[in-house]
GURO-35552 format. One line per field, with one value per residue (C-alpha): residue in three letters; chain; z, y, x. Coordinates in Angstrom, 2 decimals. Layout:
BEGIN
residuo <- [ALA ...]
cadena <- [A ...]
pz <- [Z ...]
py <- [Y ...]
px <- [X ...]
# end
This chain:
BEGIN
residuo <- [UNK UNK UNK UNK UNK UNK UNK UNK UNK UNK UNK UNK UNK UNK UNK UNK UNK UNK UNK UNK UNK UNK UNK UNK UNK UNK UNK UNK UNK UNK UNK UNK UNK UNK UNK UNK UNK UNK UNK UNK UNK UNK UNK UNK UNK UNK UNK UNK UNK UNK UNK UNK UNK UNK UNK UNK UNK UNK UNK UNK UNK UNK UNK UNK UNK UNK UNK UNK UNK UNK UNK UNK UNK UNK UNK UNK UNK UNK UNK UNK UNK UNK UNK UNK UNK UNK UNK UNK UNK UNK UNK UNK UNK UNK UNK UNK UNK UNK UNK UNK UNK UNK UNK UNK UNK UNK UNK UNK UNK UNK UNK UNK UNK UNK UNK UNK UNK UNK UNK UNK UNK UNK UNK UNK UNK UNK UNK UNK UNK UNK UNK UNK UNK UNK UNK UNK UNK UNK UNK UNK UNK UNK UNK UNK UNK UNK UNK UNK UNK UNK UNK UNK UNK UNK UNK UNK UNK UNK UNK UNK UNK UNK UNK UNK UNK UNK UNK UNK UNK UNK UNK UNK UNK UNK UNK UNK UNK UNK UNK UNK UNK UNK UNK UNK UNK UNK UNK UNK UNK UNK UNK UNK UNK UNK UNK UNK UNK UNK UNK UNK UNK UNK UNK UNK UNK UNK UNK UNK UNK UNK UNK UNK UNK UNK UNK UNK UNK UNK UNK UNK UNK UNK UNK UNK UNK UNK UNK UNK UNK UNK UNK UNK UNK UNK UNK UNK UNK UNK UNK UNK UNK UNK UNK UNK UNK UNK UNK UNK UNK UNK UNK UNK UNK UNK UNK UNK UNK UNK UNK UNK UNK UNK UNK UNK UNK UNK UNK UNK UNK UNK UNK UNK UNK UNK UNK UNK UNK UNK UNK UNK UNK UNK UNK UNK UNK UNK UNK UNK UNK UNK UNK UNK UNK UNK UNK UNK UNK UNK UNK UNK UNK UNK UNK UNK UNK UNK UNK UNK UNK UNK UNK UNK UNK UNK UNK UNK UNK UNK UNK UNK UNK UNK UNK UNK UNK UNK UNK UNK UNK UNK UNK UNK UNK UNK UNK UNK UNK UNK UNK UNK UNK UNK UNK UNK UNK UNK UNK UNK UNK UNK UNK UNK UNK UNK UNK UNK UNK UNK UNK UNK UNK UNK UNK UNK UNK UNK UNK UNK UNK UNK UNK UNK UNK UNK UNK UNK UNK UNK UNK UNK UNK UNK UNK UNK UNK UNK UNK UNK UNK UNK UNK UNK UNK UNK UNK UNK UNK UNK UNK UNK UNK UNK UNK UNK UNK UNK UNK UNK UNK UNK UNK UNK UNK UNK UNK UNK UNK UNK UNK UNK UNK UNK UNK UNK UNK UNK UNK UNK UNK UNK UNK UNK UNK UNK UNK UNK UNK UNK UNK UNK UNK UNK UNK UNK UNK UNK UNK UNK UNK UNK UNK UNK UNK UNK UNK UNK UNK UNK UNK UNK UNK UNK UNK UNK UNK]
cadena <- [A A A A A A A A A A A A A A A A A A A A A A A A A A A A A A A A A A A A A A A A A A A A A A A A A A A A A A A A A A A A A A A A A A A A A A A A A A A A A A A A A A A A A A A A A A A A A A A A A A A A A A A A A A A A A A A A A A A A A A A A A A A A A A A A A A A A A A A A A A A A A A A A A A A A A A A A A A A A A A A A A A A A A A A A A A A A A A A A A A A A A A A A A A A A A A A A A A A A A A A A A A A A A A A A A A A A A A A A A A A A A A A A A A A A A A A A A A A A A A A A A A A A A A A A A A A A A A A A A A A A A A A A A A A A A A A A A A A A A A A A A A A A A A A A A A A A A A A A A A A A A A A A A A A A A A A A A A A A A A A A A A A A A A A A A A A A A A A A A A A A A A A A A A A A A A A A A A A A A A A A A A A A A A A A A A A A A A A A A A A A A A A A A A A A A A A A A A A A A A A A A A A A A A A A A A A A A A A A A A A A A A A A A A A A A A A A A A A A A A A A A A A A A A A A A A A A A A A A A A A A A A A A A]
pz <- [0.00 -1.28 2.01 1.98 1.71 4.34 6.01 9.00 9.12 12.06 13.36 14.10 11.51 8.90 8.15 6.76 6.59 6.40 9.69 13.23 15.70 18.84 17.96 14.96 13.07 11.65 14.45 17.40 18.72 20.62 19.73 16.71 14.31 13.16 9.91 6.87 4.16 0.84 -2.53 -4.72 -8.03 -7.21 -8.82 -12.55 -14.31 -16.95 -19.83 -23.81 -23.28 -23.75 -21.06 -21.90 -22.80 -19.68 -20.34 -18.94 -17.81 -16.56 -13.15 -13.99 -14.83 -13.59 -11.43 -9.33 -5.48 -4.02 -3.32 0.83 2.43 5.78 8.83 11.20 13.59 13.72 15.52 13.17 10.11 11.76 11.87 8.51 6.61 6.27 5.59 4.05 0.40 -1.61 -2.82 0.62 2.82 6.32 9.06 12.78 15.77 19.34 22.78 23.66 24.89 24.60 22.47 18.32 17.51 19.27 17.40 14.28 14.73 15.19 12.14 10.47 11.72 11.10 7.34 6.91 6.35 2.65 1.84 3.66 5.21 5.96 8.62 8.68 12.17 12.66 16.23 17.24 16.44 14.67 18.00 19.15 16.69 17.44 21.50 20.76 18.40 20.42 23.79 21.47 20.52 16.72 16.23 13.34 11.18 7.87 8.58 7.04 9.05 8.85 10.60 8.58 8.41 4.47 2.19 -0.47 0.81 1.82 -2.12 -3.92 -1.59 -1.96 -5.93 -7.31 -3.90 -3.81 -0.65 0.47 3.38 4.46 7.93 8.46 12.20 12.30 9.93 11.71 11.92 8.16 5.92 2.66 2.20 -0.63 2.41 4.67 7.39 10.21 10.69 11.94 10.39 8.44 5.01 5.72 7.18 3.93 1.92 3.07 3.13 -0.16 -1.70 0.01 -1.12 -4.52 -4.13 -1.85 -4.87 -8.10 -6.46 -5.03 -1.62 1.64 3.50 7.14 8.49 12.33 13.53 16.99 18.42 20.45 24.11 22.96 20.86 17.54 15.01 15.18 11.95 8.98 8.89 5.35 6.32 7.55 3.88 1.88 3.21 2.72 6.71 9.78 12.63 16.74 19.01 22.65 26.02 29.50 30.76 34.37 32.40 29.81 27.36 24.31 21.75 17.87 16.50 12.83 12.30 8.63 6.19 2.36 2.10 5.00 7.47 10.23 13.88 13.80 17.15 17.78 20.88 22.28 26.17 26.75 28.46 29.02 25.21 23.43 22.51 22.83 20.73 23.08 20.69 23.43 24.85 26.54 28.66 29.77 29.93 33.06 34.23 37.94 38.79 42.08 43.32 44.56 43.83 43.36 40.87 38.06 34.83 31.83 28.61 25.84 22.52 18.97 17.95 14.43 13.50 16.89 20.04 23.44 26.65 29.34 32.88 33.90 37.25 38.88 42.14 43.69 47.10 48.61 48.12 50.37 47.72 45.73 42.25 42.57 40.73 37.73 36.79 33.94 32.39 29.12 28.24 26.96 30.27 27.92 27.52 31.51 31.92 29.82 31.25 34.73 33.53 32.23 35.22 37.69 34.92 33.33 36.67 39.48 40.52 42.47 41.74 41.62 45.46 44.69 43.12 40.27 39.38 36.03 34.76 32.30 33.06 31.67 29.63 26.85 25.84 24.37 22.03 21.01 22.35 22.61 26.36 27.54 29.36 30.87 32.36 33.56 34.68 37.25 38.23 39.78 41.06 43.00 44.42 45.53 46.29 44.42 43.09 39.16 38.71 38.12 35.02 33.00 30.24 29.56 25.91 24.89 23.81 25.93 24.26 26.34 26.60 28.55 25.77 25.33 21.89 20.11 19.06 15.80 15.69 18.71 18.25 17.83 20.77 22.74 20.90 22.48 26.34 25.76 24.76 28.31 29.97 30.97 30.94 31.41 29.48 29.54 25.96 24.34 23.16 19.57 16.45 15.07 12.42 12.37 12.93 14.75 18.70 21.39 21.66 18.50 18.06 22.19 21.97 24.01 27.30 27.47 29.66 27.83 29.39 27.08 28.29 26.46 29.07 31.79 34.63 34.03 34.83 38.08 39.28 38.54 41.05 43.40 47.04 49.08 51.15 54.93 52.80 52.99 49.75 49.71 49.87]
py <- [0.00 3.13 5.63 8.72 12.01 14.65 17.73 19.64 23.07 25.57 27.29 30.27 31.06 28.94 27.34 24.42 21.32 17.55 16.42 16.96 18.51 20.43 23.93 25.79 26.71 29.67 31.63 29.87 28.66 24.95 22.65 24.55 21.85 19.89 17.30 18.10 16.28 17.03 17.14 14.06 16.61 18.48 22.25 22.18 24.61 27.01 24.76 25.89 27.19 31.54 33.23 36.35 39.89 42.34 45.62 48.55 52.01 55.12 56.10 59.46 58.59 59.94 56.92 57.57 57.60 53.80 54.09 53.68 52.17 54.33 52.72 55.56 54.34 57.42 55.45 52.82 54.65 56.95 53.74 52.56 55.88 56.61 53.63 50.04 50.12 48.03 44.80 45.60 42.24 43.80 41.39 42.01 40.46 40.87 39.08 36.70 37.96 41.43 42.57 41.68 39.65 42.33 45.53 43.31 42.68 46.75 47.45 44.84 46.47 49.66 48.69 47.02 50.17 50.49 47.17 43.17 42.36 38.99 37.28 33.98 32.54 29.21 29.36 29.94 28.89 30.75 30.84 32.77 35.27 36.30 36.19 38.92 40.84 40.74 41.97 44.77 46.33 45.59 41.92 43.83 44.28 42.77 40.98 37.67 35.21 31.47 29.14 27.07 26.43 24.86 27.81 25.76 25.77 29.55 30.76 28.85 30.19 34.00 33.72 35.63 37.18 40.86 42.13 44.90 43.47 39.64 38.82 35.44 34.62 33.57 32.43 29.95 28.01 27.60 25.04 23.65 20.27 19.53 20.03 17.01 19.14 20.55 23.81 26.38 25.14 27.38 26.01 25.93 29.60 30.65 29.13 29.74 33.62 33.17 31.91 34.30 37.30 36.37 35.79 39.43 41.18 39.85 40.34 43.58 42.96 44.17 41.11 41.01 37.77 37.66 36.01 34.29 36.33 34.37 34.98 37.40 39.20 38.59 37.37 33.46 31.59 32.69 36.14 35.96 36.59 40.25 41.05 39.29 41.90 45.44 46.28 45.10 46.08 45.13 45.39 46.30 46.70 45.24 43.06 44.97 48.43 49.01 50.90 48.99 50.63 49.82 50.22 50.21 48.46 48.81 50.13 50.48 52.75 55.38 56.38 53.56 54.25 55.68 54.86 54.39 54.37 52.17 52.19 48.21 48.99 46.55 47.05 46.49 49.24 53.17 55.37 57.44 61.24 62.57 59.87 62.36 63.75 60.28 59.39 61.75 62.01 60.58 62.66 63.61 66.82 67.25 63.90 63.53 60.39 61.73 64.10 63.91 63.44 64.90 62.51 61.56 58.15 58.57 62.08 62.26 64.32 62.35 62.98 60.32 59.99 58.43 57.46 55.94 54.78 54.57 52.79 51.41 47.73 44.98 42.83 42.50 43.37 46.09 45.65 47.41 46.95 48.53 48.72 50.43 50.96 49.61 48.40 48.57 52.27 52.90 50.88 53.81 56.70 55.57 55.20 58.81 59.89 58.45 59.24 62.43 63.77 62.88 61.05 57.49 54.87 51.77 50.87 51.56 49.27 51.50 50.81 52.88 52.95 53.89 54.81 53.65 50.61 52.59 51.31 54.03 53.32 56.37 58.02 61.66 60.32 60.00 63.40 62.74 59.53 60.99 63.89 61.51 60.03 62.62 64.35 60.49 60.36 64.27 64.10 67.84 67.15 68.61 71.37 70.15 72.08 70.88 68.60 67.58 65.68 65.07 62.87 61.97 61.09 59.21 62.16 63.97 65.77 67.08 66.35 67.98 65.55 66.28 67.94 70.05 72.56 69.96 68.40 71.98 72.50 69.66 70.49 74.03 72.84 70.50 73.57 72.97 76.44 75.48 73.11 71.45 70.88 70.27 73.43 74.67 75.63 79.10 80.80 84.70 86.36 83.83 84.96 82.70 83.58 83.14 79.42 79.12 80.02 82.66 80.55 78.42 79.28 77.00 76.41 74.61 72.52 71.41 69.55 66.83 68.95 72.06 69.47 68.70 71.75 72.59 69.74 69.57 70.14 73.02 73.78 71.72 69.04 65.55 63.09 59.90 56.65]
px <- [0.00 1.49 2.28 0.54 2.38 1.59 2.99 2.78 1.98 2.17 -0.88 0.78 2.58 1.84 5.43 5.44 8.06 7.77 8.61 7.06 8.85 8.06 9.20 8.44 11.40 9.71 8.51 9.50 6.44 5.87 3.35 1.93 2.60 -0.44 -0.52 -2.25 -2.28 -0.95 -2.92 -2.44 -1.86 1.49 1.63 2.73 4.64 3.11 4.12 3.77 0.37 0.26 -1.61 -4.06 -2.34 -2.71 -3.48 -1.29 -2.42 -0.84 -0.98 -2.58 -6.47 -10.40 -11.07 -14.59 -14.35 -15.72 -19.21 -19.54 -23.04 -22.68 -24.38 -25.08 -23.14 -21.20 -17.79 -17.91 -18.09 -15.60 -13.04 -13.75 -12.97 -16.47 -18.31 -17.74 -16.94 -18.56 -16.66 -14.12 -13.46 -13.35 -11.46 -12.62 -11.20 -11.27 -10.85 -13.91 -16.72 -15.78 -18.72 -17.76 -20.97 -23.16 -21.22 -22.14 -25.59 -26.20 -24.26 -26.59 -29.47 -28.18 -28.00 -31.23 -33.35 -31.14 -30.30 -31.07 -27.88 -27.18 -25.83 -24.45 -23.25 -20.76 -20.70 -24.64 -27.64 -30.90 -32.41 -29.73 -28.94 -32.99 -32.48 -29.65 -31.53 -34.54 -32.01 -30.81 -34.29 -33.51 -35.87 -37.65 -35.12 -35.36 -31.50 -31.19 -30.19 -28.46 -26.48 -23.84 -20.08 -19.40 -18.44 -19.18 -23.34 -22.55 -21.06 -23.75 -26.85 -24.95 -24.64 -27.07 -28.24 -28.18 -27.13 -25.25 -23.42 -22.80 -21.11 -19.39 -18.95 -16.39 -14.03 -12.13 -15.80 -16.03 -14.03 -13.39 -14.66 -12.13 -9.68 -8.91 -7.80 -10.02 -11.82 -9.64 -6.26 -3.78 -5.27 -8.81 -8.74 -6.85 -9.21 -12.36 -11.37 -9.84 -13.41 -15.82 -13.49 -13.51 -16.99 -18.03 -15.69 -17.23 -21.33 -19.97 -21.08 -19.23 -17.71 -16.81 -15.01 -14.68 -11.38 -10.84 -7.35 -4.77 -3.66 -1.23 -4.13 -3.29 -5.92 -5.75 -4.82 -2.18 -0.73 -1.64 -5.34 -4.64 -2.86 -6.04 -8.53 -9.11 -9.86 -8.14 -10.40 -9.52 -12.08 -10.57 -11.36 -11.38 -13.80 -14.17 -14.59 -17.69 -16.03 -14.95 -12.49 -12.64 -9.18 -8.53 -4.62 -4.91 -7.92 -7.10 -10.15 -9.13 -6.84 -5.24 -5.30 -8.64 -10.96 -14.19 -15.48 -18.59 -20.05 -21.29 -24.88 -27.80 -28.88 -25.69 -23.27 -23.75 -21.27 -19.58 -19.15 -16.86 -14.08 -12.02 -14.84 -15.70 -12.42 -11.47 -15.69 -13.86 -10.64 -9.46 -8.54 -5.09 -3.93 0.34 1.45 -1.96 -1.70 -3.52 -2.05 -3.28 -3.11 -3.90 -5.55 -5.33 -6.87 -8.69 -7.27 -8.30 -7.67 -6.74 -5.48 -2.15 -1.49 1.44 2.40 5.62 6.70 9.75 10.16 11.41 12.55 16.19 14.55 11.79 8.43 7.21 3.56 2.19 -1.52 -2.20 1.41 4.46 6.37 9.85 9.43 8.47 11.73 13.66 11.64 12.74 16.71 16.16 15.01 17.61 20.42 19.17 17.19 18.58 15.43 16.04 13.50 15.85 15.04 11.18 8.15 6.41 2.74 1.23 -1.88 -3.86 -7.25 -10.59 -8.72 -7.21 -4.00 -1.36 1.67 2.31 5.91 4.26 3.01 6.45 6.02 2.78 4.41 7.46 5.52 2.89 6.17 8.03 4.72 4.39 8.04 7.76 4.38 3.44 0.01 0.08 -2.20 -5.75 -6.25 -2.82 -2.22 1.09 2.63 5.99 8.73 11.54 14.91 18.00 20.12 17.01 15.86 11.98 11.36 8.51 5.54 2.89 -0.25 0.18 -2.35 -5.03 -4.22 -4.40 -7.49 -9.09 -7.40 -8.97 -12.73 -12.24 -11.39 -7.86 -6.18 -2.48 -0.34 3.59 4.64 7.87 9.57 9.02 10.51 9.69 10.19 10.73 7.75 5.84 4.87 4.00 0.93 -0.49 0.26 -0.61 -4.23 -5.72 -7.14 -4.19 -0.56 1.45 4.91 7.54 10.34 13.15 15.06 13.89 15.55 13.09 10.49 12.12 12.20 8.35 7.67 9.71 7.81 8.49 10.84 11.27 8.76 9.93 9.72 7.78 9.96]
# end
């Protein structure tokens, strides 16, 4: 009996080699490695036969703008540049449980007054999609609805349909049946996409896949699914806070790092128009180791609250804990600090956080940080009323960040009235002033010391730790 010839591929990655072994030598993963088989009929070459003349145009042309189907939804049409384009695959992922399924079923409904969306479910069944619905006030919307997992029974009850939106939850339910491996493997992930793309961009539909994320976060299945769609959308949040944040990571139809912003309440998801209001809704007077940093998530200025905490430790190596941050750039604030400052924090545990769940990457909150972290160790409360931004080199450096005045715009609307900002260029002619606004006392730093000497307590007062 002739031995049959298979492979192994890895599920994170989506390496592939002809022996098993515990590590993956692509990305380094253990116990990724799961057999598939290989097709009978090995790839052939081109051969002698021609292949169709493609036509070539310039890059200078009078192409129309996509049409969009806008939802309403004013956050998630926000995120997606405006609205879903039709014949656009959209790919949305998110931690379990934290709300993608519900966000869908409003967008559905949302839809349903222009077009009948459909929505086809691997994971639940009819009864309930409708026990959602019915929770979310939207049961009498015209949505189509269907449970089923073969794409080949999903493409042939779609062709023909017209629709202006179709939703597969999720795509790592769905498989190929000319495919001997199981739902949720590398090759049945990459082909089920593969088909109801082709199909959602010849019956110029929009298509949104929903894709299970790993521990780390990251969409489950082949990185190769993120580059086959248009949209890559991550829906965030913590599951003891109710605000959810929809982050676009890549959109070929708009800008990236755009957020939306959702409130999870008894009957689904409420947009929330102003984040940065809700954001600091519970501050403290007078409290040292807080400031609020003023940033930019994609073209959008918000407003959030950093706190740290700083203590003397017992132990040999002192703890950092960090929410809603990078804990590798709190590592080189703090060297800064001691190095640049003077400040000593290597005998002390340092707790940051970020409140309300948001989670920052951007370097422009290096200030803010460093600023909550000296008012903690001297104990100097920062003025209630002050936003702070900036970027923090190794030499000690304040270096200036983008879009300034739209982030003061934003501080001023809030009613903060004083702000610490890196130090700008100007060119002759400019004044203060003018690029300051008139209800904000903007004081610009260039070096980390000036910051230590705007908090440090008074006189006689003895620092914490």
């Amino acid at each position: 009996m002739a031995r049959k010839d298979v492979n192994y591929a890895c599920q994170k990655c989506g390496a592939a080699t002809s022996k098993w072994a515990g590590r993956c030598e692509g990305c380094g993963e253990w116990n990724t490695l799961v057999e598939e088989a290989v097709p009978e009929s090995a790839p052939k070459g081109l051969g002698r036969k021609k292949g169709r003349r493609i036509e070539f145009e310039g890059l200078k042309g009078t192409s129309a703008h996509p049409p969009r189907q806008v939802t309403g939804i004013n956050e998630f049409d926000r995120v997606t540049g405006g609205g879903m384009v039709q014949g656009s695959a959209l790919l949305v992922g998110g931690d379990p449980g934290i709300g993608k399924s519900t966000l869908l079923m409003q967008v559905t409904a949302a839809l349903s007054g222009t077009t009948q969306p459909i929505y086809i479910s691997g994971e639940e069944a009819i009864d309930q999609l409708r026990l959602r619905a019915d929770r979310l006030g939207v049961a009498d919307a015209p949505v189509a609805l269907a449970a089923a997992t073969s794409v080949r029974d999903i493409v042939a009850s779609l062709d023909g349909v017209t629709s202006g939106l179709v939703v597969i939850d999720s795509i790592q339910t769905m498989f190929v049946d000319s495919l001997e491996s199981a739902p949720g493997t590398v090759s049945q992930v990459r082909t089920s996409a593969q088909e109801l793309i082709r199909l959602a961009k010849r019956q110029g539909f929009a298509l949104i896949l929903v894709g299970h994320v790993t521990k780390d976060g990251q969409i489950a299945g082949p990185r190769v699914l993120e580059h086959m769609v248009d949209t890559v959308l991550y829906f965030e949040g913590d599951g003891s806070h109710q605000f959810r944040i929809l982050r676009a990571v890549k959109n070929r139809f708009g800008a990236t790092d755009e957020i939306g912003v959702f409130e999870m309440t008894g009957k689904g998801l409420a947009e929330v128009a102003n984040p940065s209001a809700m954001f600091l809704a519970d501050r403290d007077d007078d409290v040292s180791g807080a400031s609020v940093f003023a940033g930019m998530e994609g073209s959008r200025p918000v407003l959030v609250e950093i706190q740290s905490l700083t203590a003397s430790s017992a132990l040999g190596t002192p703890r950092r804990a960090v929410v809603g941050w990078d804990s590798g750039r709190l590592s080189m604030i703090l060297a800064v600090l001691e190095s640049r400052a003077g400040l000593t924090l290597g005998n002390m545990d340092v707790y940051l956080n970020v409140v309300g769940g948001l989670k920052i990457s951007e370097p422009a909150a290096d200030l803010a940080v460093a600023v909550a972290l000296v008012s903690s160790v001297s104990g100097v409360p920062v003025p209630r009323e002050t936003v702070v931004f900036g970027e923090i080199g190794l030499s000690g450096e304040v270096r200036a960040v983008p879009q300034i005045d739209a982030r003061l715009k934003e501080a001023a609307k809030l009613g903060f009235t004083r702000a610490i900002i890196p130090a700008r260029r100007r060119s002759k002619g400019d004044s203060k002033e003018n690029d300051r606004g008139k209800n904000m006392k903007v004081m610009e730093i260039s070096r980390l010391e000036e910051l230590m000497t705007l908090l440090s307590p008074p006189e006689g007062q003895r620092r914490h730790g």
